[in-house]
SEMAR-913073 format. One record per residue (C-alpha): residue number from 0; residue in one letter; x negated, y, z negated. Coordinates in pm, whole numbers, plus 32768, in hexadecimal, padded with zeros to 4 digits. Example, Ala and Ser with C-alpha at 12.3 -4.5 7.8 and 13.67 -1.06 7.14 Angstrom:
// SEMAR-913073
<0; "A"; <7B32; 7E3E; 7CF4>>
<1; "S"; <7AA9; 7F96; 7D36>>
This chain:
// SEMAR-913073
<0; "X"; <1865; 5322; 8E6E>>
<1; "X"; <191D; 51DD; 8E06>>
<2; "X"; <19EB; 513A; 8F08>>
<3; "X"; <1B2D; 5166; 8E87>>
<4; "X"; <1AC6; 52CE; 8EC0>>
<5; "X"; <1A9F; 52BD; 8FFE>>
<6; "X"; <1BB3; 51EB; 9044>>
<7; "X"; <1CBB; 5302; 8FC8>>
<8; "X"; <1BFD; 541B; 9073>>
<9; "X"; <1C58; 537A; 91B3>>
<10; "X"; <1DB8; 53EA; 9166>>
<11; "X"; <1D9C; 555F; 9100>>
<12; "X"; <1E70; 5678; 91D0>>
<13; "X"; <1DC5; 5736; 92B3>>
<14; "X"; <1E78; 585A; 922A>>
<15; "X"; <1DE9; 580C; 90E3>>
<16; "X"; <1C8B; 57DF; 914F>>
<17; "X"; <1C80; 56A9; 91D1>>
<18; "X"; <1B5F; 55C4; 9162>>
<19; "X"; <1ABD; 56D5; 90DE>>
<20; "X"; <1BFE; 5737; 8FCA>>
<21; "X"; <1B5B; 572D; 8E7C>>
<22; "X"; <19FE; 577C; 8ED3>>
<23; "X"; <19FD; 58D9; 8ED9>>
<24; "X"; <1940; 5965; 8DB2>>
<25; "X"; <1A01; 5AA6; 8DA9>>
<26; "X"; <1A9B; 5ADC; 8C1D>>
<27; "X"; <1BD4; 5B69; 8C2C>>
<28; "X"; <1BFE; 5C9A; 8B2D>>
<29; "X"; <1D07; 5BF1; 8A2B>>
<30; "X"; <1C18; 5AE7; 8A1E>>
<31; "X"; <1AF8; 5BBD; 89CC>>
<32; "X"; <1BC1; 5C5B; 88AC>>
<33; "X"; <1C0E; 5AF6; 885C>>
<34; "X"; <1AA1; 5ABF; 880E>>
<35; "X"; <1A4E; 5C09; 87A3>>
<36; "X"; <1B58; 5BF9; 8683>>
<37; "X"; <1AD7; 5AA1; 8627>>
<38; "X"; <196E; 5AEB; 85FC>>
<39; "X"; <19E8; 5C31; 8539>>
<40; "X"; <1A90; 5B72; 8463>>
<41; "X"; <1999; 5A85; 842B>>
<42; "X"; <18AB; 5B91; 83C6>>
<43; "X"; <198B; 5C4C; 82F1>>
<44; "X"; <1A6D; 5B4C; 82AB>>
<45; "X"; <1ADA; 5C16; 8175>>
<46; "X"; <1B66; 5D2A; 8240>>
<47; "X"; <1CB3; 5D29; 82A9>>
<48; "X"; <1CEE; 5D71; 8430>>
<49; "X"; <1DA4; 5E70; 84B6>>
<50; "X"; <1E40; 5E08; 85F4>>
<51; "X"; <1EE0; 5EFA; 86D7>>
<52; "X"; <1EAB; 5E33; 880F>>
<53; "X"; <1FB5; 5D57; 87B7>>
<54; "X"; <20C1; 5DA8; 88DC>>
<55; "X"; <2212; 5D12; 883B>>
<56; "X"; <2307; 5D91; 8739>>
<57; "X"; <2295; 5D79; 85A1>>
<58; "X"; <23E6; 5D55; 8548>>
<59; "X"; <2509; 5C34; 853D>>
<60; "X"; <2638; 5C57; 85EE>>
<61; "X"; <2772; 5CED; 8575>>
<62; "X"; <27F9; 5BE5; 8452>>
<63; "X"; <2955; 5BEF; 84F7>>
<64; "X"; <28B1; 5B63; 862B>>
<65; "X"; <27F4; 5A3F; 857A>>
<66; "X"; <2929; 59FB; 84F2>>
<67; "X"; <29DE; 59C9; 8634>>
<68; "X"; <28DB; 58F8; 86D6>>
<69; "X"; <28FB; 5831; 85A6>>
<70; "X"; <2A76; 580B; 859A>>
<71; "X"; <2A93; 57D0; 872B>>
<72; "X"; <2961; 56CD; 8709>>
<73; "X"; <2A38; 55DC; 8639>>
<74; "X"; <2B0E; 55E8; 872F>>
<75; "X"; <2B7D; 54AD; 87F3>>
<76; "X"; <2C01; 5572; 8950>>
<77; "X"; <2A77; 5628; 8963>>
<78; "X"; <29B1; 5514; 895E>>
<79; "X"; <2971; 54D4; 8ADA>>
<80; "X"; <28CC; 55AB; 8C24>>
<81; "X"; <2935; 570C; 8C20>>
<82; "X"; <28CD; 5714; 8D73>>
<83; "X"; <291F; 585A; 8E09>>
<84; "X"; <299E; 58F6; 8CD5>>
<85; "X"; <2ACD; 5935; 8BD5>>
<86; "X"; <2BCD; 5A3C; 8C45>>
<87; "X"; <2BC4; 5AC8; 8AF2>>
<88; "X"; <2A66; 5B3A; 8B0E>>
<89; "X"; <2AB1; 5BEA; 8C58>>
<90; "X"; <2BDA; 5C6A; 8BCE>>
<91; "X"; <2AF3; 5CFF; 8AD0>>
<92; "X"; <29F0; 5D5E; 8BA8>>
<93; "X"; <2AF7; 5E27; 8C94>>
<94; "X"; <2B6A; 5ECA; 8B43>>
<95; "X"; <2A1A; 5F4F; 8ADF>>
<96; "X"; <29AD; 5FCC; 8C49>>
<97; "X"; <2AB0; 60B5; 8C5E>>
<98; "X"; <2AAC; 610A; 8B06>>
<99; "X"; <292D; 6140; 8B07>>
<100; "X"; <28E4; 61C2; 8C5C>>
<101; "X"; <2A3A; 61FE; 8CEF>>
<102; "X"; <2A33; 60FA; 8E04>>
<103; "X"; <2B34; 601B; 8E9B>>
<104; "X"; <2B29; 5EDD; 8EB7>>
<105; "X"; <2BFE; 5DAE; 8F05>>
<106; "X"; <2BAB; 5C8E; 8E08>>
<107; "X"; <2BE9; 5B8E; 8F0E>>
<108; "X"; <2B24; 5BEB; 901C>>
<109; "X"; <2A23; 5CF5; 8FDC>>
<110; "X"; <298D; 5C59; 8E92>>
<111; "X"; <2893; 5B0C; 8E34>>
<112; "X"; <27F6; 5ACE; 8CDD>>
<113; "X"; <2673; 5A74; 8D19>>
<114; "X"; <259B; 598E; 8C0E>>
<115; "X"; <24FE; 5AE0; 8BD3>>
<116; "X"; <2440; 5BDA; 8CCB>>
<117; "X"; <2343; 5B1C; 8CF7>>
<118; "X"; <23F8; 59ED; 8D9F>>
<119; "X"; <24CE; 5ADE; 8E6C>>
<120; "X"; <23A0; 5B6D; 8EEB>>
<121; "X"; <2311; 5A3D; 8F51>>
<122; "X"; <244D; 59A1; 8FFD>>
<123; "X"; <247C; 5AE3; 90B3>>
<124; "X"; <233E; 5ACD; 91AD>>
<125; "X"; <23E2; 5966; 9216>>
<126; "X"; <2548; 5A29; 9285>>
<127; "X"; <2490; 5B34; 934E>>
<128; "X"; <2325; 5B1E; 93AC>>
<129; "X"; <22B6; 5A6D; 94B7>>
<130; "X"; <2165; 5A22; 9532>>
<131; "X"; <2070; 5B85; 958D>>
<132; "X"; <218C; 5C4C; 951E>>
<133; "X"; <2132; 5DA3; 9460>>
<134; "X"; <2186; 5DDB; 9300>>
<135; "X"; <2145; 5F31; 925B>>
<136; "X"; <20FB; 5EEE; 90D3>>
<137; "X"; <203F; 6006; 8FF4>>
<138; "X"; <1F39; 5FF6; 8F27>>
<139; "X"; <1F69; 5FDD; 8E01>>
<140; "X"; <2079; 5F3E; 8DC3>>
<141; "X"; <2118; 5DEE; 8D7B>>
<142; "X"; <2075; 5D1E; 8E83>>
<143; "X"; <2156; 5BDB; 8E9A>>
<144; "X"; <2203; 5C06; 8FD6>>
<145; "X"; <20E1; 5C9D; 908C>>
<146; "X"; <2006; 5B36; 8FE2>>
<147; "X"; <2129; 5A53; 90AD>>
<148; "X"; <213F; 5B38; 91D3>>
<149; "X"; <1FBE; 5B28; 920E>>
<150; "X"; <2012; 596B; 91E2>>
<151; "X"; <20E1; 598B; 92D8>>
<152; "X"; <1FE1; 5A34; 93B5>>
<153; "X"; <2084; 5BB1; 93DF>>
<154; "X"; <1F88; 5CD5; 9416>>
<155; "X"; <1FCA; 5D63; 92C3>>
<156; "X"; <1F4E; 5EEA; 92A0>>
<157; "X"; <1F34; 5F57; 9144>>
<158; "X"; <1F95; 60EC; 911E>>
<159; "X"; <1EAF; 6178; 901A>>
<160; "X"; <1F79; 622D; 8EFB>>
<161; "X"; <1E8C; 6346; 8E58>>
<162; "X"; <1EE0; 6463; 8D5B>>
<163; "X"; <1EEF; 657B; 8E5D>>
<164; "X"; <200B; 650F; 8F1B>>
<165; "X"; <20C8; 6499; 8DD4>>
<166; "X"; <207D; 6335; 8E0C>>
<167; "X"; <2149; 6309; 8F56>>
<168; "X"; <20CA; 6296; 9089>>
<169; "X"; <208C; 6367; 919C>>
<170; "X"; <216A; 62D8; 9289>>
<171; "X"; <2116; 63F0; 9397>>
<172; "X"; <1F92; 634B; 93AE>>
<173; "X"; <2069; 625F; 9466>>
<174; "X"; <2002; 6258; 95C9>>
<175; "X"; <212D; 623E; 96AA>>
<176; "X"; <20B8; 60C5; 9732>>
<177; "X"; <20D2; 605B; 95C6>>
<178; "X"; <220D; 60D2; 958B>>
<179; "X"; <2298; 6013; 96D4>>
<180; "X"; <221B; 5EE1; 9645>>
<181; "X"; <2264; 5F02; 94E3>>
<182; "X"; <2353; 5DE1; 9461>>
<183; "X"; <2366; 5E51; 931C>>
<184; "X"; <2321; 5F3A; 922B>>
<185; "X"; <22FC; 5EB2; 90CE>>
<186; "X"; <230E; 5FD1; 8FC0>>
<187; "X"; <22F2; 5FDB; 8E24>>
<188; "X"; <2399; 60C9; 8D71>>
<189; "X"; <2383; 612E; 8C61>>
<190; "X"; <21EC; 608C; 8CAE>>
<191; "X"; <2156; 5F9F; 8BE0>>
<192; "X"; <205F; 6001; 8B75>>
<193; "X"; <2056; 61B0; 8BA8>>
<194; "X"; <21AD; 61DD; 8B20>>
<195; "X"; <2217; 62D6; 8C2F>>
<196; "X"; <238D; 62CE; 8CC1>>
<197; "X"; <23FE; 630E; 8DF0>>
<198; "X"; <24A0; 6444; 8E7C>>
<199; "X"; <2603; 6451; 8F2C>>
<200; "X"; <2534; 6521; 9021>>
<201; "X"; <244E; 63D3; 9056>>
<202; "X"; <2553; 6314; 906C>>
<203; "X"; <25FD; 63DE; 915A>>
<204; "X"; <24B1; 63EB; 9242>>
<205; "X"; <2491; 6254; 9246>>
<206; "X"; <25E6; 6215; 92B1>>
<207; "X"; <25D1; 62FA; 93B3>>
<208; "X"; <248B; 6245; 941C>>
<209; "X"; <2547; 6116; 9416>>
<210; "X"; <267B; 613B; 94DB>>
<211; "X"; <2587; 61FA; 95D6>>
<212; "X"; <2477; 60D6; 95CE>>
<213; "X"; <2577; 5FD3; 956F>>
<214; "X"; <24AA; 5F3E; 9457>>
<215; "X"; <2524; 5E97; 9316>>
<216; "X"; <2501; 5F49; 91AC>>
<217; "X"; <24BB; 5EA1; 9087>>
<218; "X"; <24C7; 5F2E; 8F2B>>
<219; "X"; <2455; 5E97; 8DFE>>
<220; "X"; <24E6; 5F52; 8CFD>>
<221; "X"; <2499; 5E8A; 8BD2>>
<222; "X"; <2452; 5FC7; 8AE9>>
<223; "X"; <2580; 604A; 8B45>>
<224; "X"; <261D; 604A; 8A26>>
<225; "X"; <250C; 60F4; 896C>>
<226; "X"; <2511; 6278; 89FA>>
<227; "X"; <24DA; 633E; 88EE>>
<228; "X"; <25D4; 6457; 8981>>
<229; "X"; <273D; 6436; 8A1C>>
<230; "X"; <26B5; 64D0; 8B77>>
<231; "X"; <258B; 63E4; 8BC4>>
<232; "X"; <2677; 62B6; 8B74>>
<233; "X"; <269A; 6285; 8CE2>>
<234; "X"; <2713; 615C; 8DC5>>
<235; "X"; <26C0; 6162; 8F39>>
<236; "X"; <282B; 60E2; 8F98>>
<237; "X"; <288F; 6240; 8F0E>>
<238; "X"; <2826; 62CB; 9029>>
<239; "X"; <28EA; 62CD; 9185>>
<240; "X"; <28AB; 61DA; 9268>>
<241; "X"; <27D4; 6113; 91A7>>
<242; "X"; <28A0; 5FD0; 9193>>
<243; "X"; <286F; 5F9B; 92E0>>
<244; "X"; <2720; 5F7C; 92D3>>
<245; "X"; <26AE; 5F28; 9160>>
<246; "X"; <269D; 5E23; 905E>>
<247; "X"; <2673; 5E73; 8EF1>>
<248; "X"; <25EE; 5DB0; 8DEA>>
<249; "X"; <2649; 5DAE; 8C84>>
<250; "X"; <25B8; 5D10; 8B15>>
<251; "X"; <261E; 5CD1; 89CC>>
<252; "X"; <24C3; 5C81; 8967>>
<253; "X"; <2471; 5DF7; 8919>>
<254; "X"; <259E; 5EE2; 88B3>>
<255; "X"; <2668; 5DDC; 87E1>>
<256; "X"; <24F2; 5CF4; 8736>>
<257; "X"; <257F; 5BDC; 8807>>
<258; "X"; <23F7; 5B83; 88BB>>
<259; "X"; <240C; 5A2C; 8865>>
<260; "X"; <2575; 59DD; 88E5>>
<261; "X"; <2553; 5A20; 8A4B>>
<262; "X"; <2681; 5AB9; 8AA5>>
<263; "X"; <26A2; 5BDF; 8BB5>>
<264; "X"; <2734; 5C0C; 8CD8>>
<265; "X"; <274A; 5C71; 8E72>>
<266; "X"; <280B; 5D6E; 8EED>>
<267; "X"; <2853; 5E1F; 901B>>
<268; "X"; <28D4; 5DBB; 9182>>
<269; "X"; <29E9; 5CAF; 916D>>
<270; "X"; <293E; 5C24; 92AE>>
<271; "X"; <27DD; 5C1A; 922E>>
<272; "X"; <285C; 5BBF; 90E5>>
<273; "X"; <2907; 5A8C; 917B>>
<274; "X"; <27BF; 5A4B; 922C>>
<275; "X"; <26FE; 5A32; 90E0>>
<276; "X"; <2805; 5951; 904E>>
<277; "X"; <27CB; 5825; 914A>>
<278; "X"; <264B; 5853; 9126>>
<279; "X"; <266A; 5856; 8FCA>>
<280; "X"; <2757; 5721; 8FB1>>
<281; "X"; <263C; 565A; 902F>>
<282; "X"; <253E; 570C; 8F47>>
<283; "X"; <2617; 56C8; 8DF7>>
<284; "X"; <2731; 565F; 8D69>>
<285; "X"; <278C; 578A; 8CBA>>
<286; "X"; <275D; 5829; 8B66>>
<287; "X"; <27F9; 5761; 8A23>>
<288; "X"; <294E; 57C4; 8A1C>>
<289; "X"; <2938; 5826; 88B9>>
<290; "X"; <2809; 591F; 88EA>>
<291; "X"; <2901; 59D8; 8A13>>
<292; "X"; <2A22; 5A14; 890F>>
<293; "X"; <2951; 5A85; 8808>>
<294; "X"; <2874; 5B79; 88FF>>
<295; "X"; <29F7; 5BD6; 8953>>
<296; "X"; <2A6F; 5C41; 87FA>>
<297; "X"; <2901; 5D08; 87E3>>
<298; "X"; <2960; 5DB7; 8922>>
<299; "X"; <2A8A; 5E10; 8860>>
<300; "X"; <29DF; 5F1E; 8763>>
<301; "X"; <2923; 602A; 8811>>
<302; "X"; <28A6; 6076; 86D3>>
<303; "X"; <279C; 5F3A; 869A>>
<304; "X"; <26C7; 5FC0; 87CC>>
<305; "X"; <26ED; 615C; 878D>>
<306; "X"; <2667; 60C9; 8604>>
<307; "X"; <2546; 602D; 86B4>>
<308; "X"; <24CB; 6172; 8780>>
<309; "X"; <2532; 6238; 8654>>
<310; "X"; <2440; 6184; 856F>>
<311; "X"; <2307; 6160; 8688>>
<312; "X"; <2340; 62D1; 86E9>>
<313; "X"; <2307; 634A; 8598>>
<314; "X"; <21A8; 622A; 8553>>
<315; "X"; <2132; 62DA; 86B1>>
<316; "X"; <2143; 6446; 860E>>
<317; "X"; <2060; 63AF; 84E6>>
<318; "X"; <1F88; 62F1; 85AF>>
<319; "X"; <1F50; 6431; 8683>>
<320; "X"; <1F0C; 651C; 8588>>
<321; "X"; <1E2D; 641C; 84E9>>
<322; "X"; <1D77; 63F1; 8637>>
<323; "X"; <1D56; 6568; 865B>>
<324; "X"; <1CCA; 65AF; 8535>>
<325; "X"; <1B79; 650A; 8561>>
<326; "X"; <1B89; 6566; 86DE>>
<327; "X"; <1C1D; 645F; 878C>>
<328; "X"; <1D5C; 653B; 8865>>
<329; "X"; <1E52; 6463; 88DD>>
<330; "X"; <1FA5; 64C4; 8967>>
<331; "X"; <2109; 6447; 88F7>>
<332; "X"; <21B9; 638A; 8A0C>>
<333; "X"; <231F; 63A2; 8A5B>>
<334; "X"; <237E; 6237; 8A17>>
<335; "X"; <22F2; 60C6; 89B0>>
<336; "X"; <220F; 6099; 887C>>
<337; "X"; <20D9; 60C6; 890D>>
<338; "X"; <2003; 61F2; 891B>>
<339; "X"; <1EFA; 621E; 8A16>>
<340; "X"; <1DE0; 62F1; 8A66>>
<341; "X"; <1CB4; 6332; 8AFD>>
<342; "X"; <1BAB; 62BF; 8A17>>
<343; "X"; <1AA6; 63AA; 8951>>
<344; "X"; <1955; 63E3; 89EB>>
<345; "X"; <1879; 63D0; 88CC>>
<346; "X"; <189E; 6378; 8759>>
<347; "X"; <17DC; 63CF; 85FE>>
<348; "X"; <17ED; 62AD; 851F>>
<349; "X"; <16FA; 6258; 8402>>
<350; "X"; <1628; 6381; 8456>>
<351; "X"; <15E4; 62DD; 85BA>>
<352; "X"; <1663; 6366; 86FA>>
<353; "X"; <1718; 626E; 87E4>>
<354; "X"; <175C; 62D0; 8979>>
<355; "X"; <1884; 6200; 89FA>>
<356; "X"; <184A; 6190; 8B62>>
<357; "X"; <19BE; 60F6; 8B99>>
<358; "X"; <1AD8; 60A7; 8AB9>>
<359; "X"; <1A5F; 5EF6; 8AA5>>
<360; "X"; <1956; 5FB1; 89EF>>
<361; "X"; <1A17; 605B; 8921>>
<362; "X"; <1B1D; 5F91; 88CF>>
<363; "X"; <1A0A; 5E78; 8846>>
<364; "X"; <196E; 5F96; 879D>>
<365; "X"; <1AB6; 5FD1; 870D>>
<366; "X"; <1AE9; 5E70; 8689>>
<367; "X"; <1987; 5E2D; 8620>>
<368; "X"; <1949; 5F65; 854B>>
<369; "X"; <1A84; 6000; 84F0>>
<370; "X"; <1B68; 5E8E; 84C8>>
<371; "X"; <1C4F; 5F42; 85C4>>
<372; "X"; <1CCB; 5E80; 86EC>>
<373; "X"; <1D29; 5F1D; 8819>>
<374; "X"; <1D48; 5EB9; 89AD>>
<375; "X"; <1C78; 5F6B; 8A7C>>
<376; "X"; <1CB7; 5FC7; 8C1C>>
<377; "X"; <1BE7; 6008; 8CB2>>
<378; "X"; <1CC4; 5FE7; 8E25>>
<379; "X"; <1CCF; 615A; 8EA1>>
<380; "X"; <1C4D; 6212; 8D65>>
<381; "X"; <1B87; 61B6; 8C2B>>
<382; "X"; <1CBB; 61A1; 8B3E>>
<383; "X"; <1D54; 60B9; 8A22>>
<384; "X"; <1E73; 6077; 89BC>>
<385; "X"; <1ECC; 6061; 8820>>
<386; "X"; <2027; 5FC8; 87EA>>
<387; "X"; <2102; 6048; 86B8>>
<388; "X"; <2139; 5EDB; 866A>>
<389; "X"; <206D; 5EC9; 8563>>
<390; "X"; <2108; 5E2C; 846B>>
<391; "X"; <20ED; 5CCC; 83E8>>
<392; "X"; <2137; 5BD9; 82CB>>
<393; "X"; <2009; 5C50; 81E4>>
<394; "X"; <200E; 5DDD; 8274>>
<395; "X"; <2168; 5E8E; 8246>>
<396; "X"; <215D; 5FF7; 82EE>>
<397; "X"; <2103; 60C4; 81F6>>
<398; "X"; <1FC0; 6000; 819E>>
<399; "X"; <1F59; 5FED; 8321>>
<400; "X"; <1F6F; 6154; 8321>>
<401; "X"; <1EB2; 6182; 8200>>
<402; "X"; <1D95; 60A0; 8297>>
<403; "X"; <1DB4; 614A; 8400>>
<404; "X"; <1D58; 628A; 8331>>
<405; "X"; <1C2A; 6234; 825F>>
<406; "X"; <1B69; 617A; 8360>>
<407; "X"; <1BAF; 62B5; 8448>>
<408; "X"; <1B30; 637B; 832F>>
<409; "X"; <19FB; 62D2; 834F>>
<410; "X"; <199E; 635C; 8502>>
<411; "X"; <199E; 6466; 8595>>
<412; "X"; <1A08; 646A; 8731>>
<413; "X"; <19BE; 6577; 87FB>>
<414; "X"; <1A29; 65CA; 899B>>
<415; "X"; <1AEE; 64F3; 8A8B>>
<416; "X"; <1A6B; 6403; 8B70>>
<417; "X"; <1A94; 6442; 8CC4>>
<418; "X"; <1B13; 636A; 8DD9>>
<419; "X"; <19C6; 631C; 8EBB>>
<420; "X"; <1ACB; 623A; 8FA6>>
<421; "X"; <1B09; 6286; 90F8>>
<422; "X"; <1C43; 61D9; 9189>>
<423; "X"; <1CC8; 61C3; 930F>>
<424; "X"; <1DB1; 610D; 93CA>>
């Protein structure tokens, strides 16, 4: 080890490992399907890979919103710090919350744009978490603000979310000691990656929890937008009583193609709200003015976001009748672009039986063989996830499709893999 090397370990968090941070040989999964797609494609380098692990839109954003950004980036007044935000993004946001989920909220108090999700999530731990605090997260599900929360040295229990109970956690495993200590409760809904929404009955149960507990909900409710049906498109600040105790998060990145923008926002409790916007003032200066008013005018036209769930609603009816017809069931979800499902337990494929011991398996089966990429998890049960992303600038939909089906055409899956986890708390 060279001695600048060991000069710089010196310095590395304890929360991040310490000395020992970038020694573990653990390979995270997206890196294995890193290397598993390149040494497919080096040995079929004439076959054209069909990604469905891919986990953001396949689609630009609405042309009347490019043309905004455009028109308001020429302009002189939008050049510095947005800091804590534009009022006519708020204005917006206010707008489409009531129109979309039929909640209130005041523009100047109980609403803050976020450089996406993920920044929200990580700027949240810092307003609220304090040292050997708990934090309820599930598994699985978007893991940012459980990642800080652990940094920031919280007892973080991860809920397992599993088929039978409709991916939501089981709350009442709860013993009563760890719902007196509970901080927080950070929730995802719709998930990433199982697709499930949340009921009003769920919703109703958690708030109740909190007041009782007095905890904090958080929602990240990034797929929002994307319920396939009017009656799972569901906010928890619908419910009563949940401003009080809950913060919701928001994104453009999925329902209006606007990933690479980084636009959302925070919304909720004008207190905790207010809270969040003095940590965040020393965490950023604020989204580029022009990206708010454009993400403003898109909030404008509920129609750019019920096009996008239109469009992966009908590629997840193909995909699953594809799926189904050489064996492989999977279930449609209720929002997102993801479907997810346990894996198969055994395959025939060039007149060879295969026996899949966990979806890491499968998934690099799935890649190397068949040119199809998809993420495995293996958290609770042995599942993957195939996103209806697909698309790309040499495979339009229609040609993805027709690829999906003859390389399906050439296996045959049979049974479901069961779950040989055991989780307790």
């Amino acid at each position: 080890m060279g001695t600048i090397e060991n000069f710089a370990k010196n310095f590395f968090a304890n929360r991040i490992g310490g000395k020992n941070f970038g020694e573990d040989t653990k390979i995270y999964k997206f890196e294995k399907i890193k290397r598993a797609k390149r040494e497919a494609q080096s040995k079929y380098p004439n076959r054209i890979l069909l990604d469905m692990g891919v986990g953001e839109p396949d689609e630009m954003a609405d042309p009347e919103t490019i043309n905004v950004l455009f028109q308001e980036a020429k302009q002189f007044r939008n050049r510095g710090y947005a800091d804590n935000g534009c009022f006519e993004f708020k204005e917006a946001v206010a707008k489409y919350m009531a129109s979309a989920f039929n909640v209130a909220l005041d523009s100047d108090g109980e609403i803050l744009h976020s450089i996406g999700s993920k920044a929200a999530l990580s700027i949240l731990p810092l307003c609220f978490v304090n040292d050997s605090d708990t934090v309820i997260t599930t598994t699985p599900g978007y893991p940012v603000f459980g990642t800080h929360s652990h940094y920031l040295g919280a007892n973080v229990i991860s809920l397992p979310l599993s088929r039978a109970n409709s991916y939501l956690p089981e709350l009442e495993k709860l013993s009563e000691e760890t719902l007196r200590k509970t901080k927080i409760v950070s929730l995802n809904y719709p998930n990433n990656p199982t697709g499930a929404t949340c009921t009003r009955e769920f919703f109703k149960k958690v708030i109740e929890l909190a007041h009782r507990y007095e905890f904090l909900i958080i929602n990240d409710a990034a797929y929002a937008d994307l319920a396939f049906d009017e009656a799972d498109r569901l906010s928890i600040l619908e419910i009563d009583g949940a401003k009080e105790v809950a913060l919701e998060l928001h994104s453009m990145s999925k329902g209006f193609n606007m990933t690479g923008w980084r636009i959302g926002w925070v919304c909720g409790n004008r207190y905790l709200i207010n809270t969040y916007g003095n940590v965040k003032d020393n965490s950023d200066s604020g989204q580029f003015l022009p990206i708010q008013k454009a993400a403003a005018r898109a909030l404008a036209d509920n129609s750019i976001a019920e096009a996008n769930g239109t469009r992966y609603s009908r590629r997840m009816d193909v995909v699953i009748a594809l799926m189904g017809e050489c064996g492989f069931k999977l279930e449609k979800p209720k929002a997102g672009f993801f479907l997810y499902g346990l894996i198969p337990a055994e395959a025939e494929f060039n007149e060879t039986t295969i026996y899949f011991s966990s979806a890491e398996q499968f998934a690099q089966w799935m890649i190397a063989e068949l040119g199809i990429v998809c993420v495995p998890w293996d958290d609770i049960e042995p599942a993957v996830r195939l996103s209806m992303t697909f698309t790309s600038d040499i495979l339009n939909e229609q040609r993805a499709l027709e690829l999906l089906r003859e390389r399906l055409g050439t296996v045959r899956f049979f049974g479901t893999k069961a779950s040989g986890k055991i989780t307790s708390f």
